[in-house]
LUMMAR-635324 format. One record per residue (C-alpha): x, y, z; residue in one letter; residue number from 1; chain. Coordinates in Angstrom, 1 decimal. Example, Ala and Ser with C-alpha at 12.3 -4.5 7.8 and 13.67 -1.06 7.14 Angstrom:
X 12.3 Y -4.5 Z 7.8 type A seq 1 mol A
X 13.7 Y -1.1 Z 7.1 type S seq 2 mol A
REM end
This chain:
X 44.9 Y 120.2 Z 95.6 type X seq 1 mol A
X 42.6 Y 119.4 Z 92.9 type X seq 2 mol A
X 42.8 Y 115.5 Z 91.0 type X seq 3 mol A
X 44.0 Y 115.5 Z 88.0 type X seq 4 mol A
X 43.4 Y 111.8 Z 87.4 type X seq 5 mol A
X 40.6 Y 109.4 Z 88.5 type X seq 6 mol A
X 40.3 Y 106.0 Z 88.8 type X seq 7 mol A
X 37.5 Y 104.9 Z 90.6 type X seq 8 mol A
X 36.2 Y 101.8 Z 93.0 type X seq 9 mol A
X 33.1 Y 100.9 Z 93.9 type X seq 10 mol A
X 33.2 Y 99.9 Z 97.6 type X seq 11 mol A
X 31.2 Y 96.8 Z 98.4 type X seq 12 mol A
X 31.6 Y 96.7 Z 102.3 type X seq 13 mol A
X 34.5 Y 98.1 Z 104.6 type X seq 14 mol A
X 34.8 Y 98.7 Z 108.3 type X seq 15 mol A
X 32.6 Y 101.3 Z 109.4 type X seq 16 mol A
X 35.0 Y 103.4 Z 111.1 type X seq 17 mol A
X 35.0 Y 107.1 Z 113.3 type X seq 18 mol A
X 37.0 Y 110.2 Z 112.4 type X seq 19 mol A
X 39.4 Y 109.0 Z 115.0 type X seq 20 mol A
X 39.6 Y 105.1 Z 114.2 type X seq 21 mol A
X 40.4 Y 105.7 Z 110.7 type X seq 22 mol A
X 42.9 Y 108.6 Z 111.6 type X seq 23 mol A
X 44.4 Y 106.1 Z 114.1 type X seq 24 mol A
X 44.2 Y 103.4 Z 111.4 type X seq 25 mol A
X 46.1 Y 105.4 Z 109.0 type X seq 26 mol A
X 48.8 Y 106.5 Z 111.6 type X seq 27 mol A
X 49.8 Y 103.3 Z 112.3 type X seq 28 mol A
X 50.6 Y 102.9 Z 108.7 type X seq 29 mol A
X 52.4 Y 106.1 Z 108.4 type X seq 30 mol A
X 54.8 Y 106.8 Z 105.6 type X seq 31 mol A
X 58.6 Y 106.4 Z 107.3 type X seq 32 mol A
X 61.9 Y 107.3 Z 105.6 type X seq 33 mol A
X 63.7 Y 104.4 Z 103.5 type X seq 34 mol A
X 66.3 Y 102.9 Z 105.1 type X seq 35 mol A
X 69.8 Y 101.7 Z 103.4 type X seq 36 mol A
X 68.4 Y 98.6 Z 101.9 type X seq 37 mol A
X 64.7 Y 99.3 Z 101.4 type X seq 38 mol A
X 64.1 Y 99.6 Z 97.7 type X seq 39 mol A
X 60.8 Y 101.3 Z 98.2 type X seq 40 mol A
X 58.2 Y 102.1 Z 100.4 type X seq 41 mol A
X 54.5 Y 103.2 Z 100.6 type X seq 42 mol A
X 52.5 Y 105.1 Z 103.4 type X seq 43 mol A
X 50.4 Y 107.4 Z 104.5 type X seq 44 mol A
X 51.2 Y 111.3 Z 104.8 type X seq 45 mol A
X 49.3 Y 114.4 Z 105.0 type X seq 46 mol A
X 47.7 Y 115.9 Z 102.5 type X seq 47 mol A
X 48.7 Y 119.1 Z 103.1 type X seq 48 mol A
X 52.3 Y 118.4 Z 103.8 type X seq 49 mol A
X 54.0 Y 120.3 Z 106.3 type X seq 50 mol A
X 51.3 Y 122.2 Z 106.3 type X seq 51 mol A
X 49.0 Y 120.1 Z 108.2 type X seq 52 mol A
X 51.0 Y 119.5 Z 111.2 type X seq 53 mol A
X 51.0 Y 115.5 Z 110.3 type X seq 54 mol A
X 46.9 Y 115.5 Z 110.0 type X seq 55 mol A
X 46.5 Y 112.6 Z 108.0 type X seq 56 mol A
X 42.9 Y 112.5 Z 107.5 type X seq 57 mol A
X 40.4 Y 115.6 Z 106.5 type X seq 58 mol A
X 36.6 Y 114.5 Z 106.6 type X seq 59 mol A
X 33.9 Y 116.6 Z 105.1 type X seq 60 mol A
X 30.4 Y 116.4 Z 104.6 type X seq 61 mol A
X 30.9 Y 112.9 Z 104.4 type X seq 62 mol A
X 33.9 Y 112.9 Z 102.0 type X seq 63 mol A
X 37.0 Y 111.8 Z 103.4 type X seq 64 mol A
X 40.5 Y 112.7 Z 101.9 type X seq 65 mol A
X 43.7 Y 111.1 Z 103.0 type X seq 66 mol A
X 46.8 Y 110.7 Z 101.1 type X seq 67 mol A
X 50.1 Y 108.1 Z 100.3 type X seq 68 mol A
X 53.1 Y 108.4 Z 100.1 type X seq 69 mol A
X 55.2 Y 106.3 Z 97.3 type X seq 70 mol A
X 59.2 Y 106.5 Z 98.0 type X seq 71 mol A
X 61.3 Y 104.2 Z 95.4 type X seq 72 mol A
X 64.9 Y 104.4 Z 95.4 type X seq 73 mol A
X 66.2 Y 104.9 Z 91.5 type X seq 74 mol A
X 69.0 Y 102.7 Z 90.2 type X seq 75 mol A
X 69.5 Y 102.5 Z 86.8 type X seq 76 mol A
X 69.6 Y 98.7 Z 85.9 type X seq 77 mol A
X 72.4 Y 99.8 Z 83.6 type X seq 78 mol A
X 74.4 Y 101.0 Z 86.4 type X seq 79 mol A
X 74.3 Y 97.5 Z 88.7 type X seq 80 mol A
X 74.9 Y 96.0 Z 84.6 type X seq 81 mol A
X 77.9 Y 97.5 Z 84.0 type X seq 82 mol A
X 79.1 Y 97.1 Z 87.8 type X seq 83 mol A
X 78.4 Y 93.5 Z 87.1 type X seq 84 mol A
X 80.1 Y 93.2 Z 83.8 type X seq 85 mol A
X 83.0 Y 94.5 Z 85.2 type X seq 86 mol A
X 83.6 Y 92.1 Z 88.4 type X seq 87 mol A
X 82.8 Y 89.2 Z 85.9 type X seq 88 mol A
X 85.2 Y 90.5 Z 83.8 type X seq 89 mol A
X 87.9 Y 90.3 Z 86.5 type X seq 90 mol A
X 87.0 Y 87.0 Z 87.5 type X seq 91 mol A
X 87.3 Y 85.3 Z 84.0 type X seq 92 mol A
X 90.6 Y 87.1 Z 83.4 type X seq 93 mol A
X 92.6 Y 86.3 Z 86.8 type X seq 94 mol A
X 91.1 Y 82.9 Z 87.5 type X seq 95 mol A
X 90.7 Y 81.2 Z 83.2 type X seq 96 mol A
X 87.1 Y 80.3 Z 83.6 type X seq 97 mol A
X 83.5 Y 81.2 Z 82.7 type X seq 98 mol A
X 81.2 Y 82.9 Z 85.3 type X seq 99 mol A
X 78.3 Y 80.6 Z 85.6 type X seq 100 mol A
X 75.0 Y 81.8 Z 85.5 type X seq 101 mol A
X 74.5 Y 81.8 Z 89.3 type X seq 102 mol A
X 77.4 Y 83.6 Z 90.4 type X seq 103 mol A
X 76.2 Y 86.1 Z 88.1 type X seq 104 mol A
X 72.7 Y 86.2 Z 89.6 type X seq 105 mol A
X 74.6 Y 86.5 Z 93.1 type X seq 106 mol A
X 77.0 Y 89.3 Z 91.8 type X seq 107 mol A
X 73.6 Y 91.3 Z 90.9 type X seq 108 mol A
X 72.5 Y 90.9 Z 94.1 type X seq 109 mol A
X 75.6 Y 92.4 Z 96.1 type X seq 110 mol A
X 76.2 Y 94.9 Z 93.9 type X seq 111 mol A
X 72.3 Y 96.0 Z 94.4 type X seq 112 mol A
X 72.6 Y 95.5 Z 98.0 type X seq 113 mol A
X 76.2 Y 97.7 Z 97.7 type X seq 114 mol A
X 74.7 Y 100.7 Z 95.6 type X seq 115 mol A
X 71.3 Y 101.2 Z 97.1 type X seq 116 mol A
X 72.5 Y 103.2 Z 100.0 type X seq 117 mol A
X 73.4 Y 105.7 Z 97.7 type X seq 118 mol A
X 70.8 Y 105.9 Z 94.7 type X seq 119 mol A
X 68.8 Y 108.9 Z 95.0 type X seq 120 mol A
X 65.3 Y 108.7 Z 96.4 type X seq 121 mol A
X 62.0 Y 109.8 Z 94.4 type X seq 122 mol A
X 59.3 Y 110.5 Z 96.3 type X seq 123 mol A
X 55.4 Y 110.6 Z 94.9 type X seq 124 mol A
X 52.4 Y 112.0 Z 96.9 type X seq 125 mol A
X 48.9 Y 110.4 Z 95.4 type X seq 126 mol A
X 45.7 Y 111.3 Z 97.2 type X seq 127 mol A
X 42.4 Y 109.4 Z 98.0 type X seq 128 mol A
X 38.9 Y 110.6 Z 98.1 type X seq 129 mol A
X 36.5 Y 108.4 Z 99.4 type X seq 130 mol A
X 33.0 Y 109.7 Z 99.2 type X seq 131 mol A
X 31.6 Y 107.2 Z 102.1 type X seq 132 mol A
X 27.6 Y 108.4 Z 101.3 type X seq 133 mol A
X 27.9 Y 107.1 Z 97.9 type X seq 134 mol A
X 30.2 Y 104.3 Z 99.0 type X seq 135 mol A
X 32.7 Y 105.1 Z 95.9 type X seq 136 mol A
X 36.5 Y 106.1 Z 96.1 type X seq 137 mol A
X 38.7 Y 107.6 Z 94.0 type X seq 138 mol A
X 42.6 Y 107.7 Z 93.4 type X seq 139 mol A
X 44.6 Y 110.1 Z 92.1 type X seq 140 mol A
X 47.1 Y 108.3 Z 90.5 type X seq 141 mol A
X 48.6 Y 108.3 Z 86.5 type X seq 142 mol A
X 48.0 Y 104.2 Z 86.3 type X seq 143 mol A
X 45.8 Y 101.8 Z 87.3 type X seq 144 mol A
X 48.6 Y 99.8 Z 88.7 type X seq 145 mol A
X 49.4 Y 102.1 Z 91.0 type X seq 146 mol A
X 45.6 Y 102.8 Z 92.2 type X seq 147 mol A
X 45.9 Y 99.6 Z 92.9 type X seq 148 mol A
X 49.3 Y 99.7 Z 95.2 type X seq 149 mol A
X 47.4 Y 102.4 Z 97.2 type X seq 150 mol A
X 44.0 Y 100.2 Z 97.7 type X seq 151 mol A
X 46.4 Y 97.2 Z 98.9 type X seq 152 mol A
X 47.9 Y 99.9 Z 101.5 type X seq 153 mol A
X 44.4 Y 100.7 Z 102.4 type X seq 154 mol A
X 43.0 Y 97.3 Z 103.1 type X seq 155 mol A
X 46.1 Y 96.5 Z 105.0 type X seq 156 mol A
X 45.5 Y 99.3 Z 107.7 type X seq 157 mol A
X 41.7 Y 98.9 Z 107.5 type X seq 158 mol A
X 42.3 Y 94.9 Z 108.2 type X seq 159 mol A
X 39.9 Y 94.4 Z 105.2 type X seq 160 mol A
X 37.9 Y 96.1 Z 102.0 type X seq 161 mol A
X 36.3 Y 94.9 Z 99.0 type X seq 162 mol A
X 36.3 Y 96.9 Z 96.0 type X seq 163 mol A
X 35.8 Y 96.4 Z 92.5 type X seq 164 mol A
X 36.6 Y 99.3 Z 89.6 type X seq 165 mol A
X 33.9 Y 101.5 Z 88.7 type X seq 166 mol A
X 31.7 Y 99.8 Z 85.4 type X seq 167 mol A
X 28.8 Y 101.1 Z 83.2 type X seq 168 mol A
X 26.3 Y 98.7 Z 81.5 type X seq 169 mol A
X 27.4 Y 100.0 Z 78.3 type X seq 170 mol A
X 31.0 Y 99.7 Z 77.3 type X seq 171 mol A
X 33.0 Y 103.6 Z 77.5 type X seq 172 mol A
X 34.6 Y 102.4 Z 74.2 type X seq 173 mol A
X 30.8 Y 101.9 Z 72.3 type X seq 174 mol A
X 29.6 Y 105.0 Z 73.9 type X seq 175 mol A
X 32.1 Y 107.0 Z 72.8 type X seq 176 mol A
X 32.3 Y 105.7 Z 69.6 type X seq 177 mol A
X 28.7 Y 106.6 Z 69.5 type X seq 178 mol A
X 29.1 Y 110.2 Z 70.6 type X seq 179 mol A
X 31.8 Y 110.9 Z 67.6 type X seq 180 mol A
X 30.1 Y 109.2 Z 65.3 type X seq 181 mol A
X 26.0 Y 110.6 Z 65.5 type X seq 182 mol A
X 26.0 Y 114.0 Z 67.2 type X seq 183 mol A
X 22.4 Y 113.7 Z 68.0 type X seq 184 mol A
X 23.5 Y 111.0 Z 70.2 type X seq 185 mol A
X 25.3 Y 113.0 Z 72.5 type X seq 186 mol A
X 23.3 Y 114.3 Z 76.0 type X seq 187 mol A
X 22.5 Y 117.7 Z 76.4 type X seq 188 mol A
X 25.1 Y 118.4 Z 78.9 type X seq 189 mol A
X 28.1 Y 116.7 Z 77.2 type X seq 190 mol A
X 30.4 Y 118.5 Z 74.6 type X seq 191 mol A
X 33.5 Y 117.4 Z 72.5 type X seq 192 mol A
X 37.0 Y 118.5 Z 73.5 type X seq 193 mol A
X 39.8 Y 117.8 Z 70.9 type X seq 194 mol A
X 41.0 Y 115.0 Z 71.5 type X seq 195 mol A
X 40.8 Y 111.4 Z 70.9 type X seq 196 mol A
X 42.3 Y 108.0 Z 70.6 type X seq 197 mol A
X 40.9 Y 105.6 Z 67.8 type X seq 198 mol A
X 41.6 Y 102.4 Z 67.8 type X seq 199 mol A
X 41.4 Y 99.7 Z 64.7 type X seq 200 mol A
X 40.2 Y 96.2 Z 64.8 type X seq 201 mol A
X 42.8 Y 94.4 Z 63.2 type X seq 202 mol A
X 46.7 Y 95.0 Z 63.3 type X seq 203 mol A
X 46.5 Y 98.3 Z 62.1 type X seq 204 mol A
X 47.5 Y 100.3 Z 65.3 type X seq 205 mol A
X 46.3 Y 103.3 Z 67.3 type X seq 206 mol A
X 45.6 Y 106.8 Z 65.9 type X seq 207 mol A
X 46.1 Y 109.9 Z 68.5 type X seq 208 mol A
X 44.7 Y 113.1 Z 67.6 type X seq 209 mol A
X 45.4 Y 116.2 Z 69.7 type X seq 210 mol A
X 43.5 Y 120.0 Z 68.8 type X seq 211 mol A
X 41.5 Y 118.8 Z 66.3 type X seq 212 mol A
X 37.7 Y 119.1 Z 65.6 type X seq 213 mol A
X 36.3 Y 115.8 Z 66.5 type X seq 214 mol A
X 33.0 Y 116.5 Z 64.5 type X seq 215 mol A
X 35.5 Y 117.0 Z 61.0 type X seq 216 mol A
X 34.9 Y 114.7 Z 58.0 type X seq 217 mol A
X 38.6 Y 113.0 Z 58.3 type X seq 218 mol A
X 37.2 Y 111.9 Z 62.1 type X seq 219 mol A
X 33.9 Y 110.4 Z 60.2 type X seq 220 mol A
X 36.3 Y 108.6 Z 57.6 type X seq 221 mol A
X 38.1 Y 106.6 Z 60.2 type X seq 222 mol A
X 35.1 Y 105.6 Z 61.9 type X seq 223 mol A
X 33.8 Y 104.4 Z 59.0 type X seq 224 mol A
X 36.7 Y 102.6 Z 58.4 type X seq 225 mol A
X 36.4 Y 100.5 Z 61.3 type X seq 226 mol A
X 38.0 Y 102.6 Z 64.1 type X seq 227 mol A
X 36.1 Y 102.8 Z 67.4 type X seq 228 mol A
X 37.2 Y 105.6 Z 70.4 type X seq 229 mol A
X 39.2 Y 104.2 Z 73.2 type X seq 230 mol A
X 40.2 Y 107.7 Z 74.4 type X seq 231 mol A
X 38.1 Y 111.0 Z 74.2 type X seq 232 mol A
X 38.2 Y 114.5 Z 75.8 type X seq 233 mol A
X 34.4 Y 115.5 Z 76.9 type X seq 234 mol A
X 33.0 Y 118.9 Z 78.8 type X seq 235 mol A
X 30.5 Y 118.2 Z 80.9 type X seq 236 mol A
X 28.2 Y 121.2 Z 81.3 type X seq 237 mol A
X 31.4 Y 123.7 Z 81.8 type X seq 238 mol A
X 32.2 Y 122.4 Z 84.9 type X seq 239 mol A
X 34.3 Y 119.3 Z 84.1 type X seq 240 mol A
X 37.0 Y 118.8 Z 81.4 type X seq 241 mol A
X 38.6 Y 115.4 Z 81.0 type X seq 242 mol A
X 39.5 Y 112.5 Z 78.9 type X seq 243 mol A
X 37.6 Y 109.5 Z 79.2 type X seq 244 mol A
X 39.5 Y 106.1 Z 79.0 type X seq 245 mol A
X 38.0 Y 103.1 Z 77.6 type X seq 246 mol A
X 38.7 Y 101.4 Z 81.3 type X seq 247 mol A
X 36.4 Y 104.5 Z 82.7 type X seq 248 mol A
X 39.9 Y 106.1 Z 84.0 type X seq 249 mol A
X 39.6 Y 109.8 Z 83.7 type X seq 250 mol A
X 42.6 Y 111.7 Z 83.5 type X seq 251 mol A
X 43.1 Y 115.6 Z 82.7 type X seq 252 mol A
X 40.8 Y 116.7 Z 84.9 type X seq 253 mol A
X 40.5 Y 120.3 Z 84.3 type X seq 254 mol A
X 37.6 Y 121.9 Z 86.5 type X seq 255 mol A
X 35.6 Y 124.9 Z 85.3 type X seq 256 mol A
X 36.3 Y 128.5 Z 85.7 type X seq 257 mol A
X 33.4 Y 128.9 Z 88.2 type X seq 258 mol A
X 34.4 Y 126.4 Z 90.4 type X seq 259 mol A
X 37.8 Y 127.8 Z 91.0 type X seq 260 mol A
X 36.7 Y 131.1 Z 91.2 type X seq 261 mol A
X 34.4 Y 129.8 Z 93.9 type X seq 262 mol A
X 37.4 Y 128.4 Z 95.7 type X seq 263 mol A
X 39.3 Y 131.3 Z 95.3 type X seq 264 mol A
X 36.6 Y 133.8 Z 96.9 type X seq 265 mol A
X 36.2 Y 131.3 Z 99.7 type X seq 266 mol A
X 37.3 Y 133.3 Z 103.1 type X seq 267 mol A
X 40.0 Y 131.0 Z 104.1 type X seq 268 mol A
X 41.9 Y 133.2 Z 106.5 type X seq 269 mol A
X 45.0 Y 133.0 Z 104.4 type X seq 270 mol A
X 44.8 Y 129.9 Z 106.4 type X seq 271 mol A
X 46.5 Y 126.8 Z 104.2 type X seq 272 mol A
X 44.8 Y 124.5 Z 105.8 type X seq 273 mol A
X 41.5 Y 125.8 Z 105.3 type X seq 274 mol A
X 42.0 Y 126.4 Z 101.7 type X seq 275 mol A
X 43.0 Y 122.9 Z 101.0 type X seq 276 mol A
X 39.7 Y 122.1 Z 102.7 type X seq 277 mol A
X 37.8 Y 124.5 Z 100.4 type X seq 278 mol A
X 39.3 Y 123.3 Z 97.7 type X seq 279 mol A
X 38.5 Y 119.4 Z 98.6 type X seq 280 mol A
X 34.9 Y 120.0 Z 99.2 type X seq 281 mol A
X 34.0 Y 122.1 Z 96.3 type X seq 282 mol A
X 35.8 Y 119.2 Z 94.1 type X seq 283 mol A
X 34.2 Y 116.6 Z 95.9 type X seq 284 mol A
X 31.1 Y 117.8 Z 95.4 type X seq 285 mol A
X 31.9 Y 118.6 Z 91.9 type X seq 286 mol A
X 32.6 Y 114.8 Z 91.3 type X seq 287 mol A
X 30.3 Y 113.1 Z 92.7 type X seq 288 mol A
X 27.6 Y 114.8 Z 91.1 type X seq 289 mol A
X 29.5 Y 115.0 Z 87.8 type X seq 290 mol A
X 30.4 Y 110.9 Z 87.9 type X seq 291 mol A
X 26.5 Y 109.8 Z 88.9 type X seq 292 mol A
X 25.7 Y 112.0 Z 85.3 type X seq 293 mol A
X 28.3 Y 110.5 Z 83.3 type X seq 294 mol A
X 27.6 Y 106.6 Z 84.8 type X seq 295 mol A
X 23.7 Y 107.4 Z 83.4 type X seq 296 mol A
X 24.7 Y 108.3 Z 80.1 type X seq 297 mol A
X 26.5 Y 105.3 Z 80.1 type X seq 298 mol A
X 23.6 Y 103.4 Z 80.9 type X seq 299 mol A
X 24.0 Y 103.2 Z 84.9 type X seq 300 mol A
X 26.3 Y 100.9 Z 86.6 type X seq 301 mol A
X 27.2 Y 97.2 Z 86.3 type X seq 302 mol A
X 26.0 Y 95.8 Z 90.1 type X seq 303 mol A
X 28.7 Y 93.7 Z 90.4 type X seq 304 mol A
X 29.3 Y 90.8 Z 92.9 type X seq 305 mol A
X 32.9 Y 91.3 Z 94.5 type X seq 306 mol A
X 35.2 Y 88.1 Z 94.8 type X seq 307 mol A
X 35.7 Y 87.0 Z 97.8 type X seq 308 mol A
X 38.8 Y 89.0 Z 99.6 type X seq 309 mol A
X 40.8 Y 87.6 Z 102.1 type X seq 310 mol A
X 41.4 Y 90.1 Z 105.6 type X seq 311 mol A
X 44.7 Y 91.9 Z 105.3 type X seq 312 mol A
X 47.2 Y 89.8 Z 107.0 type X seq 313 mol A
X 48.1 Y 90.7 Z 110.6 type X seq 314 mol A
REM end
């Protein structure tokens, strides 16, 4: 169960709820099979699956995890285009006019309406951790976008929350930039992966490198040029592996041997449920600590004043 992306909100006030008024809270927005004509659908599911005989909340030494459910029917826009093409086709030919631009925008529609019953149905889990001493939460999700969808889902069952993302009084971008460029720069406890993302000033693009050594002399000509990091893979002390985002996203998360191995001696009982609960707390903990050293070497957090946010509408 462990992340393998993080994008992460600092929460500025919420309902303080019990293990059983959150569970409840999140069971009323459960995650419920699409019907014919939804398009898509979000809720919450458990974390462990079928697993966890529906439990959609685990809470731990003050860490909570809980997890969505994303369900989007997928139908090709060429599909309903060609559909489309087709009955306007017909029309012009048996009736000797032009298909005007609304009837075409209304064909679109039926045919949507028509083949959406029978597009096939992706399905995407994406799992929360909400670390409710430190008042921060995390999503697991490839895109801030869809962070986002979840956080909207979460303020609707909660009836309100105000969050803002994560930010560092110095800029990920200049501190990284920083760390490629002077190695004596670089805190004790942080190391280079091998890759990185530069990206130039003017209209001169973005240059990926992947397996390369960061510290090489081709690296130094390109920040010399101009370049600055807006992607870089980091270690942090062998217990963390990840690639930081200019945004402060970090996505693949790799943990360090130890930890696993830690999880894996862990006397679970061959019990699934257990393990996943083994598994959440160890990374949990991992986090947290790991995020309060990386928000130092970036010079501590911005104290941000939320915008005001409306209650989630009834």
């Amino acid at each position: 169960m462990w992340f393998k992306h993080l994008h992460l909100y600092r929460v500025h006030s919420a309902p303080e709820l019990s293990h059983e008024a959150f569970s409840e809270a999140l069971d009323a927005h459960a995650a419920a099979p699409l019907g014919n004509a939804d398009a898509r659908r979000l809720g919450w599911t458990a974390p462990a699956g079928r697993l966890g005989s529906g439990q959609r909340l685990h809470e731990i030494q003050g860490h909570r995890l809980f997890s969505a459910l994303r369900q989007e029917r997928l139908l090709p826009a060429s599909v309903v285009k060609e559909d489309v093409d087709e009955q306007v086709a017909s029309i012009e030919a048996s009736e000797g006019r032009k298909v005007t631009r609304k009837e075409k925008t209304a064909l679109k529609e039926q045919v949507t309406e028509e083949l959406l019953p029978r597009a096939f149905v992706r399905s995407q889990k994406i799992d929360v951790w909400w670390d409710t001493r430190r008042q921060l939460i995390g999503v697991n999700a490839s895109s801030r976008t869809r962070a986002e969808d979840i956080l909207d889902l979460l303020r609707e069952s909660l009836g309100t929350l105000s969050v803002t993302p994560l930010a560092s009084q110095t800029l990920p971008m200049r501190a990284m930039t920083t760390w490629l460029g002077d190695p004596a720069s670089r805190p004790a406890d942080l190391q280079l992966g091998d890759q990185v993302e530069l990206k130039a000033k003017g209209d001169d693009g973005v240059l990926r490198a992947r397996q390369v050594d960061l510290d090489s002399d081709e690296i130094q000509q390109l920040l010399e040029s101009g370049r600055q990091a807006s992607k870089l893979a980091i270690h942090i002390e062998g217990r963390l592996s990840l690639v930081l985002h200019d945004d402060l996203a970090l996505k693949s998360l790799r943990f360090g041997d130890a930890l696993i191995e830690e999880a894996d001696q862990a006397d679970d009982g061959y019990d699934a449920l257990a393990r996943l609960e083994t598994d959440f707390i160890l990374m949990a903990n991992a986090l947290s600590d790991d995020i309060v050293r990386l928000m130092e070497w970036l010079g501590g957090e911005v104290q941000r004043e939320p915008a005001q946010q409306e209650p989630a509408p009834a």
